[in-house]
BADRENLO-809946 format. One record per atom (N, C-alpha, C): residue number from 0; residue in one letter; x, y, z; atom name. Coordinates in steps of 0.02 Angstrom, whole numbers. Example, Ala and Ser with C-alpha at 12.3 -4.5 7.8 and 13.67 -1.06 7.14 Angstrom:
2
+-----+----+--------+--------+--------+----+
:   i : aa :      x :      y :      z : at :
+-----+----+--------+--------+--------+----+
:   0 :  A :    660 :   -284 :    390 :  N :
:   0 :  A :    615 :   -225 :    390 : CA :
:   0 :  A :    660 :   -165 :    390 :  C :
:   1 :  S :    642 :   -112 :    354 :  N :
:   1 :  S :    684 :    -53 :    357 : CA :
:   1 :  S :    645 :      2 :    394 :  C :
+-----+----+--------+--------+--------+----+
! end
This chain:
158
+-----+----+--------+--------+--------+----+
:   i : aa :      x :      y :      z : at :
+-----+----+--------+--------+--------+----+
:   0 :  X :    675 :  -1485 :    455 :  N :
:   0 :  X :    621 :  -1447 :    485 : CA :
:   0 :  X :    620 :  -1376 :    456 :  C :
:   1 :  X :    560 :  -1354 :    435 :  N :
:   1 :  X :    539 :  -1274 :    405 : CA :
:   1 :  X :    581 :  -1249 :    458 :  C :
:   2 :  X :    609 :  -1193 :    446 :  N :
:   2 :  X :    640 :  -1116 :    466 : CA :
:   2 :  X :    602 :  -1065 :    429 :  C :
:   3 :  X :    569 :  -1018 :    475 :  N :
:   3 :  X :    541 :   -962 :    425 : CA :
:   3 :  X :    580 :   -912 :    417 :  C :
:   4 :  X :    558 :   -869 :    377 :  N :
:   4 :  X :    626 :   -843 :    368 : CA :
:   4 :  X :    574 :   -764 :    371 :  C :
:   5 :  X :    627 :   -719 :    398 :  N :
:   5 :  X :    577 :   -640 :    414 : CA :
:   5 :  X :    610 :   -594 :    406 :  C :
:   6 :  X :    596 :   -570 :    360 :  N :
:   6 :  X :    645 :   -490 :    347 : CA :
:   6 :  X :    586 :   -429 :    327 :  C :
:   7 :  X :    629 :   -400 :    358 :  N :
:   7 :  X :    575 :   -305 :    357 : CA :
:   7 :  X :    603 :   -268 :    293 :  C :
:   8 :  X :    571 :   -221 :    253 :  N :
:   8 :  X :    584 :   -179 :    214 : CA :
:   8 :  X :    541 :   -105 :    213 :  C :
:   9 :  X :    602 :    -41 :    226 :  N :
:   9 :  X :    566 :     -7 :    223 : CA :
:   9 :  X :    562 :     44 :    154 :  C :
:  10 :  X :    506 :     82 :    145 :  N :
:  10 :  X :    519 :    135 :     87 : CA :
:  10 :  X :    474 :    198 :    106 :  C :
:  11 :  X :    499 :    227 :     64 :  N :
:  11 :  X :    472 :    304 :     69 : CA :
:  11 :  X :    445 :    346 :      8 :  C :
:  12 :  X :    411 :    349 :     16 :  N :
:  12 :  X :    362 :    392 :    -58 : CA :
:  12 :  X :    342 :    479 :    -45 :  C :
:  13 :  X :    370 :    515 :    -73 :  N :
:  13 :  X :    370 :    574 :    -90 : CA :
:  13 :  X :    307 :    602 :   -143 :  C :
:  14 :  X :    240 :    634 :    -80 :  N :
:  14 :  X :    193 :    658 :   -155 : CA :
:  14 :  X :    181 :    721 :   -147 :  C :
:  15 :  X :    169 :    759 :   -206 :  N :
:  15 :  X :    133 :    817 :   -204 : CA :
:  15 :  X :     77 :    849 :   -184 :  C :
:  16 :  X :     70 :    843 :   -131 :  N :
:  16 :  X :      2 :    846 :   -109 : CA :
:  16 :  X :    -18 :    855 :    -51 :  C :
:  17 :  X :    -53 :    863 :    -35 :  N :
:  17 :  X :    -70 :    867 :     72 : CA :
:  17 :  X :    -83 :    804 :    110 :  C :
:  18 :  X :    -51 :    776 :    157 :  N :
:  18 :  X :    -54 :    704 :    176 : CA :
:  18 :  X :   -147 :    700 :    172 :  C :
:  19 :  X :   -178 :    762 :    209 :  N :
:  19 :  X :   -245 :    743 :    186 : CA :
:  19 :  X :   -285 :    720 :    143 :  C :
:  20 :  X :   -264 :    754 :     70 :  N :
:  20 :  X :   -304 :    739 :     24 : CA :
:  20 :  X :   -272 :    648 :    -12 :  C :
:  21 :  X :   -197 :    653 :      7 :  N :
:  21 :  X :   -163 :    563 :      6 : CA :
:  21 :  X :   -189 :    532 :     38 :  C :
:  22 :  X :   -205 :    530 :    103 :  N :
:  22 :  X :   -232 :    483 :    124 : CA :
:  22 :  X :   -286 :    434 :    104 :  C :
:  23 :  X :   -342 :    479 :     83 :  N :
:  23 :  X :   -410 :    442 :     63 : CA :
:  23 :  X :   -381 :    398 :    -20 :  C :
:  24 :  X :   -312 :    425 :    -70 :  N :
:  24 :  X :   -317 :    361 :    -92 : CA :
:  24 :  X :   -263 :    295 :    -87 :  C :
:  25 :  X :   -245 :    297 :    -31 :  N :
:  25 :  X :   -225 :    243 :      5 : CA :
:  25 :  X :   -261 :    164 :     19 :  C :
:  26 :  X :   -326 :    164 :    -44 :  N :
:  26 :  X :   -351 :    131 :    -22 : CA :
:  26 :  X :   -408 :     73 :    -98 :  C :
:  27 :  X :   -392 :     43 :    -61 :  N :
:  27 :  X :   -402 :    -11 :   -148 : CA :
:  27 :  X :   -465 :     17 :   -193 :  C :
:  28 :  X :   -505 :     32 :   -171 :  N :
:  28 :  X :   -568 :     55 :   -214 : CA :
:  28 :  X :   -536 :    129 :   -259 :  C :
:  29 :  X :   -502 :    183 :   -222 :  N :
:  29 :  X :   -476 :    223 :   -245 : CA :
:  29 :  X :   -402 :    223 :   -289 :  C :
:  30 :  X :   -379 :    190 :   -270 :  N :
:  30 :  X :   -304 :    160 :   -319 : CA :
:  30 :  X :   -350 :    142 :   -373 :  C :
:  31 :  X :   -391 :    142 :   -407 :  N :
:  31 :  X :   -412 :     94 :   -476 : CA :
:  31 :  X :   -433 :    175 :   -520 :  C :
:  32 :  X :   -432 :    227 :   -490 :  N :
:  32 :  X :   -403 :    293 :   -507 : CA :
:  32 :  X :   -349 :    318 :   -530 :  C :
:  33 :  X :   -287 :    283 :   -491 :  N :
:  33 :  X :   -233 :    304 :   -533 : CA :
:  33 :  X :   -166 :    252 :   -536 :  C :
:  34 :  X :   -182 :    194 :   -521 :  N :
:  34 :  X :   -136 :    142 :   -520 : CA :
:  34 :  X :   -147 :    103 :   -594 :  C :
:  35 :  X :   -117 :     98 :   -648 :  N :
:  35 :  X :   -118 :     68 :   -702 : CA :
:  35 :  X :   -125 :    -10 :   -686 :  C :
:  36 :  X :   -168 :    -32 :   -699 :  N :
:  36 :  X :   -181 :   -106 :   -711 : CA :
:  36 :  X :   -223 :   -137 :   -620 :  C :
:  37 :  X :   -215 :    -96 :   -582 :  N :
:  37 :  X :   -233 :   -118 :   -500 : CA :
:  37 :  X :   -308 :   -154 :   -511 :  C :
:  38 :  X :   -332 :   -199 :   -475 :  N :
:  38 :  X :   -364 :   -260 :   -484 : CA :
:  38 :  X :   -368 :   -254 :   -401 :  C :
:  39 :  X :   -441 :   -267 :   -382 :  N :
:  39 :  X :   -441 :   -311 :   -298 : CA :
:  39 :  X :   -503 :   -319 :   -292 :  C :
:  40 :  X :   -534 :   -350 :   -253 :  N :
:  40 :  X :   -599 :   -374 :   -228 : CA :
:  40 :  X :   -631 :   -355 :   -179 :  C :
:  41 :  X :   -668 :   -320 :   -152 :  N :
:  41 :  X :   -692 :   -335 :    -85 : CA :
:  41 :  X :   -717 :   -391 :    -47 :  C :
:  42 :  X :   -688 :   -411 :     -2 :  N :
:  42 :  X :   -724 :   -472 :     36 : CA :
:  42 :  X :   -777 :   -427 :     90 :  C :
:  43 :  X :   -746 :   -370 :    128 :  N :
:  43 :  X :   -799 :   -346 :    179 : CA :
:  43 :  X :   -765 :   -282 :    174 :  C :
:  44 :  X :   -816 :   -241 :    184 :  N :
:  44 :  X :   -803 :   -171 :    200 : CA :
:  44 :  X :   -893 :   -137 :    196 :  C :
:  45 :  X :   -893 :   -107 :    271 :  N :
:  45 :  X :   -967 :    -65 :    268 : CA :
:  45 :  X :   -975 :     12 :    220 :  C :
:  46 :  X :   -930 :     40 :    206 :  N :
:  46 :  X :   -921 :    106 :    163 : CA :
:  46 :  X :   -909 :     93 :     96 :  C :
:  47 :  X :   -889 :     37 :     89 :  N :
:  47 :  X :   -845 :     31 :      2 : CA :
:  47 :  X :   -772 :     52 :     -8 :  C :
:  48 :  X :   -758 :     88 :     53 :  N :
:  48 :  X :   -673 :    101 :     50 : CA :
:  48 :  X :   -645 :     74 :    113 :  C :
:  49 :  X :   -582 :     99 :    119 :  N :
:  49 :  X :   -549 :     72 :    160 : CA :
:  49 :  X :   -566 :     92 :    243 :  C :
:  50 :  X :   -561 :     58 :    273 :  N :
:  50 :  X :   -580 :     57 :    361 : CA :
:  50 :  X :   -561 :     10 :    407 :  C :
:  51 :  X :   -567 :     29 :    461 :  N :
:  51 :  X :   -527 :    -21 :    497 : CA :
:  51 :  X :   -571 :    -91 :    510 :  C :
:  52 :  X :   -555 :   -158 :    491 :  N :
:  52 :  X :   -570 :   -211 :    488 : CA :
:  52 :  X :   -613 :   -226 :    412 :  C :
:  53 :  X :   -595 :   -195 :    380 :  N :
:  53 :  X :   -618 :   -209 :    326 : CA :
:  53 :  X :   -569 :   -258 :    287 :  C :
:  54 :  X :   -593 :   -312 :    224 :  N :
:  54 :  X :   -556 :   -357 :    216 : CA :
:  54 :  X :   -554 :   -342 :    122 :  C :
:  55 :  X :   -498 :   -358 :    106 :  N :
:  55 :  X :   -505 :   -359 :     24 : CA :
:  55 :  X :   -455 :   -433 :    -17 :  C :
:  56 :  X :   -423 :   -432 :    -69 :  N :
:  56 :  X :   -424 :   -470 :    -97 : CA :
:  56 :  X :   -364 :   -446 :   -153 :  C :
:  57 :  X :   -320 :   -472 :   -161 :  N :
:  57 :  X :   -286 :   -440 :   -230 : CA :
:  57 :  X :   -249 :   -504 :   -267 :  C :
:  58 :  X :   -207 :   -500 :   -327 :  N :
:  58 :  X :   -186 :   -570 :   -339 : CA :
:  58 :  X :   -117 :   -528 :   -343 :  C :
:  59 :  X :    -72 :   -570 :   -332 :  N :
:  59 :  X :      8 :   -543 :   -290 : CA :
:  59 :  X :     36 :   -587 :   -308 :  C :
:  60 :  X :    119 :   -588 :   -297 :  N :
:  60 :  X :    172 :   -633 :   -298 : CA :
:  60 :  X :    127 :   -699 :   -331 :  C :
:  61 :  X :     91 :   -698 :   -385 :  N :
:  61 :  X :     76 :   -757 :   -428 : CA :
:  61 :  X :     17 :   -795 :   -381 :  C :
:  62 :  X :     -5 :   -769 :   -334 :  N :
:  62 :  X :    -65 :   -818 :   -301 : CA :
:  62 :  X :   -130 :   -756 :   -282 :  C :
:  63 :  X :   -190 :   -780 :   -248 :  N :
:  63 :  X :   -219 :   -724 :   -211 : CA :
:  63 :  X :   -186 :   -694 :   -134 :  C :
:  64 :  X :   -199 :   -645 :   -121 :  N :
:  64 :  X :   -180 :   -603 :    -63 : CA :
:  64 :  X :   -236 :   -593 :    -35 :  C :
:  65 :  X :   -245 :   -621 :     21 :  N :
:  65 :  X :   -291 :   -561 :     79 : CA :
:  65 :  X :   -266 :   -521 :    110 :  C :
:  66 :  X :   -291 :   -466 :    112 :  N :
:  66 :  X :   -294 :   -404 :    178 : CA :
:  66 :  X :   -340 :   -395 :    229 :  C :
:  67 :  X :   -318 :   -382 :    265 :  N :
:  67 :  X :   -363 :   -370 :    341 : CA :
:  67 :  X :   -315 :   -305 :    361 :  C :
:  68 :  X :   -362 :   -237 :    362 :  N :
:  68 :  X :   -342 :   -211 :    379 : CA :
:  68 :  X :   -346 :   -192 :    452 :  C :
:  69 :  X :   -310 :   -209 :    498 :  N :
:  69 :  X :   -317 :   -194 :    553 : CA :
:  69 :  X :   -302 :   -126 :    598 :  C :
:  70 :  X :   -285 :    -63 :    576 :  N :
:  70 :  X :   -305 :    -17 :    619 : CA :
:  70 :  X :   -312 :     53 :    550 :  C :
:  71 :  X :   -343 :     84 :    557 :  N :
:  71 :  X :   -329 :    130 :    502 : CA :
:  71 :  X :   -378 :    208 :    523 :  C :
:  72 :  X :   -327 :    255 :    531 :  N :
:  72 :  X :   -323 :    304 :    574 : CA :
:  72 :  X :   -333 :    375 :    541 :  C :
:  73 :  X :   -375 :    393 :    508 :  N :
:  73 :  X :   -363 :    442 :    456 : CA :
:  73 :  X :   -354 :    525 :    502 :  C :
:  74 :  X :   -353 :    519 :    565 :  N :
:  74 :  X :   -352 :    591 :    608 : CA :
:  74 :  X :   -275 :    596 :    589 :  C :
:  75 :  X :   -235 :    544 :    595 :  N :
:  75 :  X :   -142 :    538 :    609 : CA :
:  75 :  X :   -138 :    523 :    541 :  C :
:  76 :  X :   -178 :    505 :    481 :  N :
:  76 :  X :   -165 :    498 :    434 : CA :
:  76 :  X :   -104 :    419 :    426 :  C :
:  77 :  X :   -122 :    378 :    463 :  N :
:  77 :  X :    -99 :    322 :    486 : CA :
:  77 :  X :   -133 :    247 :    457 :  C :
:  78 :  X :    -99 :    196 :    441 :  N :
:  78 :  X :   -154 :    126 :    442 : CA :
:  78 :  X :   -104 :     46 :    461 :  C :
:  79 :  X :   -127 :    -12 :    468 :  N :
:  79 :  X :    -90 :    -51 :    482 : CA :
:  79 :  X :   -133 :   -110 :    451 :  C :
:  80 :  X :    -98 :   -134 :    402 :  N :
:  80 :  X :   -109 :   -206 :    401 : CA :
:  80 :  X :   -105 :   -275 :    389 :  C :
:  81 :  X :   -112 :   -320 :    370 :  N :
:  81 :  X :    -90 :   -384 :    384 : CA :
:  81 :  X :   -120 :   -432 :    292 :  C :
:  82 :  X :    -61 :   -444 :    281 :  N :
:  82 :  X :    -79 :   -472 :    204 : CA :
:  82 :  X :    -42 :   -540 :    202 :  C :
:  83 :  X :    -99 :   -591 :    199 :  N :
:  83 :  X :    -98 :   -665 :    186 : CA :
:  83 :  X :    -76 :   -669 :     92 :  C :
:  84 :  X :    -32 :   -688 :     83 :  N :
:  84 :  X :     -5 :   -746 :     20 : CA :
:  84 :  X :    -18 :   -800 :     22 :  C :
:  85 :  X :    -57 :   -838 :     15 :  N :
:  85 :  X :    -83 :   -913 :     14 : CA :
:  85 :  X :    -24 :   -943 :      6 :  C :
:  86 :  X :     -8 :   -976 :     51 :  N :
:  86 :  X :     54 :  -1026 :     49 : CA :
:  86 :  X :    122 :  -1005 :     29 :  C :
:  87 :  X :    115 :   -944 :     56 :  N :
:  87 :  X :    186 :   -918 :     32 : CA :
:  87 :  X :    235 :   -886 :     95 :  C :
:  88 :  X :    176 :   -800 :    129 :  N :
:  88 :  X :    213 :   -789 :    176 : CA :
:  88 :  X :    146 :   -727 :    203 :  C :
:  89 :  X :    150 :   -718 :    247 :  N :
:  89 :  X :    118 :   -647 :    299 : CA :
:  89 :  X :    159 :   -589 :    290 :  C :
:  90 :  X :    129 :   -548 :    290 :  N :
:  90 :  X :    166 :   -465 :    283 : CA :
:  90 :  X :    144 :   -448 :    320 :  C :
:  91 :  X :    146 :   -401 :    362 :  N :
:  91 :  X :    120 :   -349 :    413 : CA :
:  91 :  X :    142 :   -272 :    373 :  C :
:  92 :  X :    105 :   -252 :    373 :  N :
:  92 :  X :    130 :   -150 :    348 : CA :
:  92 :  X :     96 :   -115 :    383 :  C :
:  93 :  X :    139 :    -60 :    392 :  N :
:  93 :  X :    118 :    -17 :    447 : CA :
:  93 :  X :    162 :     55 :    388 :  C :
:  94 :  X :     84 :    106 :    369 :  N :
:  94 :  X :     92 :    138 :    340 : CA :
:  94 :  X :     78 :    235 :    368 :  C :
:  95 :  X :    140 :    276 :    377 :  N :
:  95 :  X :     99 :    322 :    418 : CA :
:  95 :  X :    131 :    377 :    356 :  C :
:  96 :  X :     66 :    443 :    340 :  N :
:  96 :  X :     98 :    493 :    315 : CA :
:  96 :  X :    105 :    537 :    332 :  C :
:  97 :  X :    179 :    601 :    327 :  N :
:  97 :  X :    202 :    665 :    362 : CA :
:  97 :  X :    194 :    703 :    315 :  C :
:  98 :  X :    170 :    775 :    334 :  N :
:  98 :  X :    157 :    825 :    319 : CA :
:  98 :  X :    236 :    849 :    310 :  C :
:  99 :  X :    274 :    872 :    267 :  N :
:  99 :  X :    335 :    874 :    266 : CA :
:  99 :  X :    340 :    970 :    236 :  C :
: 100 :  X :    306 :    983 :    209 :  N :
: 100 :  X :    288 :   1057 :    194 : CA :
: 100 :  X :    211 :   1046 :    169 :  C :
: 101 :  X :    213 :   1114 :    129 :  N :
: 101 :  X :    144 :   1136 :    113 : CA :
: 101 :  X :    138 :   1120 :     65 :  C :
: 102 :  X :     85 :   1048 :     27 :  N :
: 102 :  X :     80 :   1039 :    -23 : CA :
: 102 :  X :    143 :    952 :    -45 :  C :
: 103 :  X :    163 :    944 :      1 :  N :
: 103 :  X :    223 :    874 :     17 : CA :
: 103 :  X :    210 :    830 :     76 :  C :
: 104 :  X :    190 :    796 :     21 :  N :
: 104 :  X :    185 :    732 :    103 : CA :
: 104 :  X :    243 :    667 :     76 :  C :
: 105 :  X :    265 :    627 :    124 :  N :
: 105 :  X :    321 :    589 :    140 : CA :
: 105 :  X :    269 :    538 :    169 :  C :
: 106 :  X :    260 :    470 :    141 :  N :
: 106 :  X :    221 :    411 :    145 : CA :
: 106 :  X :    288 :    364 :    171 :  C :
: 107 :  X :    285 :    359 :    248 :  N :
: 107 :  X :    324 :    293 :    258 : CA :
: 107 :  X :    299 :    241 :    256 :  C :
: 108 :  X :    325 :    172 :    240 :  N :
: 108 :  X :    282 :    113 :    242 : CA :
: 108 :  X :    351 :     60 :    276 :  C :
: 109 :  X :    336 :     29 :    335 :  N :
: 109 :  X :    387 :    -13 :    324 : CA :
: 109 :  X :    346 :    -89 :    332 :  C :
: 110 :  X :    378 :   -129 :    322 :  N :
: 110 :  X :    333 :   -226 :    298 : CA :
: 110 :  X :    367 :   -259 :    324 :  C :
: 111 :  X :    357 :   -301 :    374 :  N :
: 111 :  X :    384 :   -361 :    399 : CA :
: 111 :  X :    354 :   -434 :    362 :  C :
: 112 :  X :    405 :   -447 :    298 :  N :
: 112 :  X :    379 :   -502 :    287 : CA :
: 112 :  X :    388 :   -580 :    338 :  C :
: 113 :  X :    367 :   -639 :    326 :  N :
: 113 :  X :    369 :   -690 :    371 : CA :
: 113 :  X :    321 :   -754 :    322 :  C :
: 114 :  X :    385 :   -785 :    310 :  N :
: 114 :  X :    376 :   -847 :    275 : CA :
: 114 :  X :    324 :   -891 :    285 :  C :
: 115 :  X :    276 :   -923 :    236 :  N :
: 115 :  X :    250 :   -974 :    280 : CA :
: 115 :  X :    282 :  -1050 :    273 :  C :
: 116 :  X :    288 :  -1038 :    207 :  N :
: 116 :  X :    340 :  -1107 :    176 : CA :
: 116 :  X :    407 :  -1110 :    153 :  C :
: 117 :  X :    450 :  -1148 :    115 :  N :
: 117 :  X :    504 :  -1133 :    128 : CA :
: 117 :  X :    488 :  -1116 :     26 :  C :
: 118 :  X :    450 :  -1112 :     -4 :  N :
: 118 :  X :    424 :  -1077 :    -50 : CA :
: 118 :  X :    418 :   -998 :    -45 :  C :
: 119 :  X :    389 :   -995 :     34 :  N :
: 119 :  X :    381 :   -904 :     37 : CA :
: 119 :  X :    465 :   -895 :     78 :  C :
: 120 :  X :    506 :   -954 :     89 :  N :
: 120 :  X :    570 :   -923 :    125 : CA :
: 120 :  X :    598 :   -888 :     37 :  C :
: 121 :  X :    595 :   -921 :    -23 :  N :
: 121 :  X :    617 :   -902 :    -74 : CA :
: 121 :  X :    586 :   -844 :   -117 :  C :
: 122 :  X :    516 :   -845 :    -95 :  N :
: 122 :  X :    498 :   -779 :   -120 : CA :
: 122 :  X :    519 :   -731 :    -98 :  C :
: 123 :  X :    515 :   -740 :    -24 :  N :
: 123 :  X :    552 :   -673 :     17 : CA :
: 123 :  X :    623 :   -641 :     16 :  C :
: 124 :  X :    666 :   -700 :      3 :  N :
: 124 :  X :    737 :   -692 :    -53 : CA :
: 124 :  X :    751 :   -667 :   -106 :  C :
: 125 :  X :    694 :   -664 :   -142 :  N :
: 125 :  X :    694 :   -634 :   -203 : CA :
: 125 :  X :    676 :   -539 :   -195 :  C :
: 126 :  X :    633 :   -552 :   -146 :  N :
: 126 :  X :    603 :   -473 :   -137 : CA :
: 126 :  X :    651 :   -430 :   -118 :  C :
: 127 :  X :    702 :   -401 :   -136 :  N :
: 127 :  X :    753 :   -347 :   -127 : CA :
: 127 :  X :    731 :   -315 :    -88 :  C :
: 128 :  X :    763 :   -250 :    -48 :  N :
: 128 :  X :    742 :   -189 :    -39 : CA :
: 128 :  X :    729 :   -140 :   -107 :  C :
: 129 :  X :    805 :   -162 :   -146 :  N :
: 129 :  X :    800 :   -132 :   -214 : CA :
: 129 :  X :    728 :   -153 :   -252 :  C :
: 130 :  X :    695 :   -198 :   -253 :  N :
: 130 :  X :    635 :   -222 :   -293 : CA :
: 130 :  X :    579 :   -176 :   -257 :  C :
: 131 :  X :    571 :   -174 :   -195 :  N :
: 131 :  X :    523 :   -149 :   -172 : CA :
: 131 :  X :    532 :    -63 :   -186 :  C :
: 132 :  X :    598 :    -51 :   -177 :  N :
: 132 :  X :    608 :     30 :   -198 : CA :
: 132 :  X :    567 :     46 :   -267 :  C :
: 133 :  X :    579 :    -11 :   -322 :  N :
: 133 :  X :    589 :     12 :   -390 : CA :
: 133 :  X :    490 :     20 :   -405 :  C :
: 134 :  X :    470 :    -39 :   -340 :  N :
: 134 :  X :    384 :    -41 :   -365 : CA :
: 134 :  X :    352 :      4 :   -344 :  C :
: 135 :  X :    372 :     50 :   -269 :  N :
: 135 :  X :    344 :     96 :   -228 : CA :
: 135 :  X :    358 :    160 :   -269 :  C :
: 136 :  X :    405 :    154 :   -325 :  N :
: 136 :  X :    442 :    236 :   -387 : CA :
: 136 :  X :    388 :    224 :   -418 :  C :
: 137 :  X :    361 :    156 :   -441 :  N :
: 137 :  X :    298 :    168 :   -502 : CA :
: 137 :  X :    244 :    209 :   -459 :  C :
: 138 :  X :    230 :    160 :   -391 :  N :
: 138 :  X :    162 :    199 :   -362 : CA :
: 138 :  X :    169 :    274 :   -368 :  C :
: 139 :  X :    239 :    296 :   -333 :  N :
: 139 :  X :    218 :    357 :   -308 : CA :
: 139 :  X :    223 :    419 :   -386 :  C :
: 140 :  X :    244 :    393 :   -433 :  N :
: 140 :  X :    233 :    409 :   -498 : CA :
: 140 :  X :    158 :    413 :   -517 :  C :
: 141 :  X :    126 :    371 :   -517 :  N :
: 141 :  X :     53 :    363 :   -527 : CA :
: 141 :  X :     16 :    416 :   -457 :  C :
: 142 :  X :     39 :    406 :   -419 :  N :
: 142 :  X :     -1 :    463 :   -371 : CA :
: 142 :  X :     21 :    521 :   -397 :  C :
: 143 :  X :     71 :    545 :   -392 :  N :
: 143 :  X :     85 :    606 :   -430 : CA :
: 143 :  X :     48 :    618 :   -490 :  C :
: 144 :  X :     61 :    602 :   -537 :  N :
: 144 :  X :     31 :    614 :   -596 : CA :
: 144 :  X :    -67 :    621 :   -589 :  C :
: 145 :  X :   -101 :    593 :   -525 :  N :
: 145 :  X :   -148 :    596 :   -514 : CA :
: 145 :  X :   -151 :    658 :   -489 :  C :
: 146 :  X :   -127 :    688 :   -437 :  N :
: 146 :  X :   -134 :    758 :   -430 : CA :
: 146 :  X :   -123 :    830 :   -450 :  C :
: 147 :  X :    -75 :    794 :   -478 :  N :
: 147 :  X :    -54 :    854 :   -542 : CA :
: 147 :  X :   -114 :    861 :   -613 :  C :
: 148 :  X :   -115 :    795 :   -616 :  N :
: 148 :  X :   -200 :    802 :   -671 : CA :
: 148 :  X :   -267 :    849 :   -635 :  C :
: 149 :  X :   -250 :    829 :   -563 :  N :
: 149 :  X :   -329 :    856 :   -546 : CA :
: 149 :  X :   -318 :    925 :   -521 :  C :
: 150 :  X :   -255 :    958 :   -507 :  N :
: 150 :  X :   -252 :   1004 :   -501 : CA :
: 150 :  X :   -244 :   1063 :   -565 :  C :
: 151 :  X :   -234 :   1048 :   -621 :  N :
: 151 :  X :   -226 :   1057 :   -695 : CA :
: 151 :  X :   -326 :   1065 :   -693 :  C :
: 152 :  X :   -337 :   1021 :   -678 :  N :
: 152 :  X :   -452 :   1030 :   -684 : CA :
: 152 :  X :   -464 :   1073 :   -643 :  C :
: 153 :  X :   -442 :   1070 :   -583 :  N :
: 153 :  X :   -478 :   1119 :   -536 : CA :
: 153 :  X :   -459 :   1176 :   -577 :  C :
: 154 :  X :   -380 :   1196 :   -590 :  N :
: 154 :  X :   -380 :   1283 :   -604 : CA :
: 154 :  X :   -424 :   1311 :   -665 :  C :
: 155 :  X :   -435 :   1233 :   -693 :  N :
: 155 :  X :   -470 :   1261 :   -768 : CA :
: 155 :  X :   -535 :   1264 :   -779 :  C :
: 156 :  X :   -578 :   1233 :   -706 :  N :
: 156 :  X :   -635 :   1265 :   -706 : CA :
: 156 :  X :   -649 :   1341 :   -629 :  C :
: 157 :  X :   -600 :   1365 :   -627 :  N :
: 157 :  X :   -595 :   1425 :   -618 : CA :
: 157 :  X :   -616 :   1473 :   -640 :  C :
+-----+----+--------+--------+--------+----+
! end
């Protein structure tokens, strides 16, 4: 008999920037700005970006992914949501960012993965904490380097 198998991982991303101006690209239409290679679809969304119940699409762990984002809070600079692996496993993320000084924000994210098969019990085995550390260093590399570019434009049309 299946056993699912469920383990949490958390990480933390360090950006240059004001959780305000991070927040808005937290979000698949805007990642294709500064994420090298990022790919996703919209299935639903009334704005074109991210909102709460809006649905998208990405291809992941070797299959498609849905998202449903289910709460997303931009006053708390907050979002939560729920990502289908076709036959693999459910994630839940729950992503909130802190104002940590002036110009530093601290992006927690933590993920409760949850198997669906004993295919996603082995994917989920494979997913380290260390793996997830090493992919969340590229992101928050690519965000960085995004604000540091645009802040390099702003002073230079000064």
């Amino acid at each position: 008999m299946f056993q699912a198998k469920r383990e949490h991982r958390y990480c933390k991303m360090y950006i240059h920037a004001n959780r305000e101006d991070v927040f808005p690209m937290l979000c698949p239409e805007r990642e294709l700005e500064y994420m090298f290679g990022w790919t996703y679809r919209w299935v639903y969304s009334n704005s074109g970006l991210m909102e709460k119940d809006c649905v998208f699409v990405t291809p992941q762990y070797g299959t498609e992914t849905t998202w449903i984002l289910m709460d997303h809070d931009p006053e708390n600079c907050s979002f939560q949501a729920v990502q289908f692996a076709k036959d693999l496993m459910a994630i839940q993320l729950r992503v909130r960012l802190n104002q940590i000084a002036k110009g530093e924000t601290e992006i927690v994210a933590h993920y409760c993965l949850t198997a669906l098969t004993e295919t996603g019990n082995q994917a989920i085995s494979m997913m380290s904490q260390e793996r997830f550390d090493a992919d969340l260093v590229t992101m928050q590399a690519e965000l960085n380097d995004y604000f540091e570019k645009n802040a390099i434009i702003r002073a230079a049309e000064v």
